[in-house]
C-alpha positions as CSV (number, residue, x, y, z in Angstrom):
1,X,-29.2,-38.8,42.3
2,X,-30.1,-41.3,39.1
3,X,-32.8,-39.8,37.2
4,X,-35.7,-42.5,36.3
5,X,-36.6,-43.9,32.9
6,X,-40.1,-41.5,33.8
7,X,-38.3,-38.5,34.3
8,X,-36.2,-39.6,31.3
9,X,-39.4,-40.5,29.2
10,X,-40.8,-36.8,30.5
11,X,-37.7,-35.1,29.5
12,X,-38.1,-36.5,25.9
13,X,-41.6,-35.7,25.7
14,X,-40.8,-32.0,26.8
15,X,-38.7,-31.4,23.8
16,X,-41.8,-31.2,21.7
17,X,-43.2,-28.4,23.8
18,X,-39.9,-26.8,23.2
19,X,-40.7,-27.4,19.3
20,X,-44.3,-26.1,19.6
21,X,-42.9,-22.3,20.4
22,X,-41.1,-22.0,17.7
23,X,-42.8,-20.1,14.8
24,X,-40.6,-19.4,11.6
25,X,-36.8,-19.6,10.3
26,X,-35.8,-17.5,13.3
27,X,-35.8,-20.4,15.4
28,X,-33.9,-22.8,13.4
29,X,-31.0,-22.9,15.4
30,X,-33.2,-23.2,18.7
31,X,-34.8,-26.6,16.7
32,X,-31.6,-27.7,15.4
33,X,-30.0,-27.8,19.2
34,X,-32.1,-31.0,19.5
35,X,-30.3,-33.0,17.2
36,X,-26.7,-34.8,17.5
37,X,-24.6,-33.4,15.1
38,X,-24.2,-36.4,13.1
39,X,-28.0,-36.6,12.8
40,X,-29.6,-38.4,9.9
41,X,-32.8,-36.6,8.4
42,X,-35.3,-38.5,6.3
43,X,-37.9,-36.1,4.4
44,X,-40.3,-38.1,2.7
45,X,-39.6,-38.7,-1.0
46,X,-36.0,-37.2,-0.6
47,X,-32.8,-38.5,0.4
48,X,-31.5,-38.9,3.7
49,X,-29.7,-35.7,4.7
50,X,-26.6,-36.4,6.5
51,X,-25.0,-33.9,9.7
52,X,-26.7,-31.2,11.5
53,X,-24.8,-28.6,9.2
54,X,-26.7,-29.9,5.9
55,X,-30.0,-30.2,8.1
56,X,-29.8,-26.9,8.5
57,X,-29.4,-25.7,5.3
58,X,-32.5,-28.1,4.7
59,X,-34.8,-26.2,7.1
60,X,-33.4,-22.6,6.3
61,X,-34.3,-23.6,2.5
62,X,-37.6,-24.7,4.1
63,X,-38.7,-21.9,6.3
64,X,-37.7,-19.1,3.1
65,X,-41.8,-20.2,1.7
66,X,-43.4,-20.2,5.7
67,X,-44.3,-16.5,6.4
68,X,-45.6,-17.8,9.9
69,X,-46.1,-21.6,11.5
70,X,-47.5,-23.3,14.9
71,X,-47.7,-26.3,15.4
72,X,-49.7,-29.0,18.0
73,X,-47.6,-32.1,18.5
74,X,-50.1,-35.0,20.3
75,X,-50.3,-38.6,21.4
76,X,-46.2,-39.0,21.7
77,X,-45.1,-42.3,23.3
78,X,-41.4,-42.9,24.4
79,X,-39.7,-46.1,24.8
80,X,-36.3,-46.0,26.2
81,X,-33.3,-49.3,26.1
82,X,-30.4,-47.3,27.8
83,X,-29.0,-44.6,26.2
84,X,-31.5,-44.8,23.3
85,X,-35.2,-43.8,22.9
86,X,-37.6,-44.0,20.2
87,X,-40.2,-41.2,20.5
88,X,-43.4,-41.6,17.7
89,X,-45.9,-38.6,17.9
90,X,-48.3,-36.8,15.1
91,X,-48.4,-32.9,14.4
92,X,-50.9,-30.8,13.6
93,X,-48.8,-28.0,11.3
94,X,-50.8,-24.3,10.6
95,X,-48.6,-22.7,8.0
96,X,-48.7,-19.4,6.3
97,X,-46.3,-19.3,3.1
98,X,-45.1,-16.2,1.6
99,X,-47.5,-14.5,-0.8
100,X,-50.2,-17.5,-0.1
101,X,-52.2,-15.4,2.6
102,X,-54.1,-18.3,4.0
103,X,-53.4,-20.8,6.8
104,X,-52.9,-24.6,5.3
105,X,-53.4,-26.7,7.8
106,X,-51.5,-30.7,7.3
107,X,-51.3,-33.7,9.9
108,X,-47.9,-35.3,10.0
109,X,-46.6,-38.6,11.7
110,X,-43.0,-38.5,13.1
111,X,-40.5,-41.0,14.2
112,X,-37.2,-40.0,16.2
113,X,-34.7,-42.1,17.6
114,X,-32.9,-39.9,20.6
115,X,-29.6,-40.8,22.3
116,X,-28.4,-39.8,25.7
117,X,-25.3,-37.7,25.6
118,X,-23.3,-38.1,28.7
119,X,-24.6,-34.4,30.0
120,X,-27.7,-36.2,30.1
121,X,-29.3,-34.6,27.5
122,X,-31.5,-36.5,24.6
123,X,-30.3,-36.0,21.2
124,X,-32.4,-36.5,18.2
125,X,-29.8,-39.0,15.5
126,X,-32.4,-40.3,13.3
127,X,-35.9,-37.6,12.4
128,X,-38.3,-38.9,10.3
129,X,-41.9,-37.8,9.1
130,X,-44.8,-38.7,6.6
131,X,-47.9,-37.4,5.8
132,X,-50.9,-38.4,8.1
133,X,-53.8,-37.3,5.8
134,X,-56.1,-39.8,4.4
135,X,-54.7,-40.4,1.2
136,X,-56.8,-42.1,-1.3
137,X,-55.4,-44.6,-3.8
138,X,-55.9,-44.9,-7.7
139,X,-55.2,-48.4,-8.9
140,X,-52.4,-48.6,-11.3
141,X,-52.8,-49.2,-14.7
142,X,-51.9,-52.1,-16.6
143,X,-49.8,-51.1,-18.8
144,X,-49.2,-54.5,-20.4
């Protein structure tokens, strides 16, 4: 039986739920089964990290500051061309860090680009993410 590009799309879309339960630095392994293992991870303002194994020294350096996390992931849309997808979605993040004792609360776009393995799973090769907050600009300076 051939699965459909909806069940596909659904499939894709259901891997964010899968995110959403996960709460701290335990789970890192659990997120990190998502992604291919030659997976390209572009924080913003930082270099591209390269390979599951340095992504997850990335997040494990990450979740040392969160003391506690949930996140809300909304409005995800899903394009599939064969054995690629490109899912875009925001993310409401609550965080606790270490020592802060308050919640900080931060919106967050994303971009993935998933491939199909050939068990059929979806793969996360490219992550990306950038603030979603309404940032206001100063005008530069003329420095001339």
């Amino acid at each position: 039986m051939q699965t459909s590009r909806e069940e596909h799309k659904r499939a894709i879309i259901a891997q964010l739920d899968t995110f959403a339960a996960l709460t701290g630095a335990e789970d890192n392994d659990t997120y990190l089964n998502a992604f291919a293992d030659d997976a390209t991870v572009l924080p913003p303002d930082r270099p591209a990290i390269e390979g599951k194994s340095a992504a997850r020294a990335f997040y494990a350096d990450a979740f040392r500051e969160i003391e506690t996390m949930r996140v809300v992931y909304d409005d995800p849309i899903v394009d599939i061309d064969g054995a690629l997808a490109v899912r875009r979605y925001t993310a409401t993040a609550h965080v606790t860090y270490k020592g802060a004792g308050k919640v900080v609360a931060t919106r967050t776009k994303y971009l993935d680009v998933l491939k199909k393995e050939p068990s059929g799973d979806w793969k996360i090769v490219v992550h990306m993410w950038s603030s979603n907050e309404d940032v206001q600009l100063k005008p530069t300076q003329d420095v001339g």
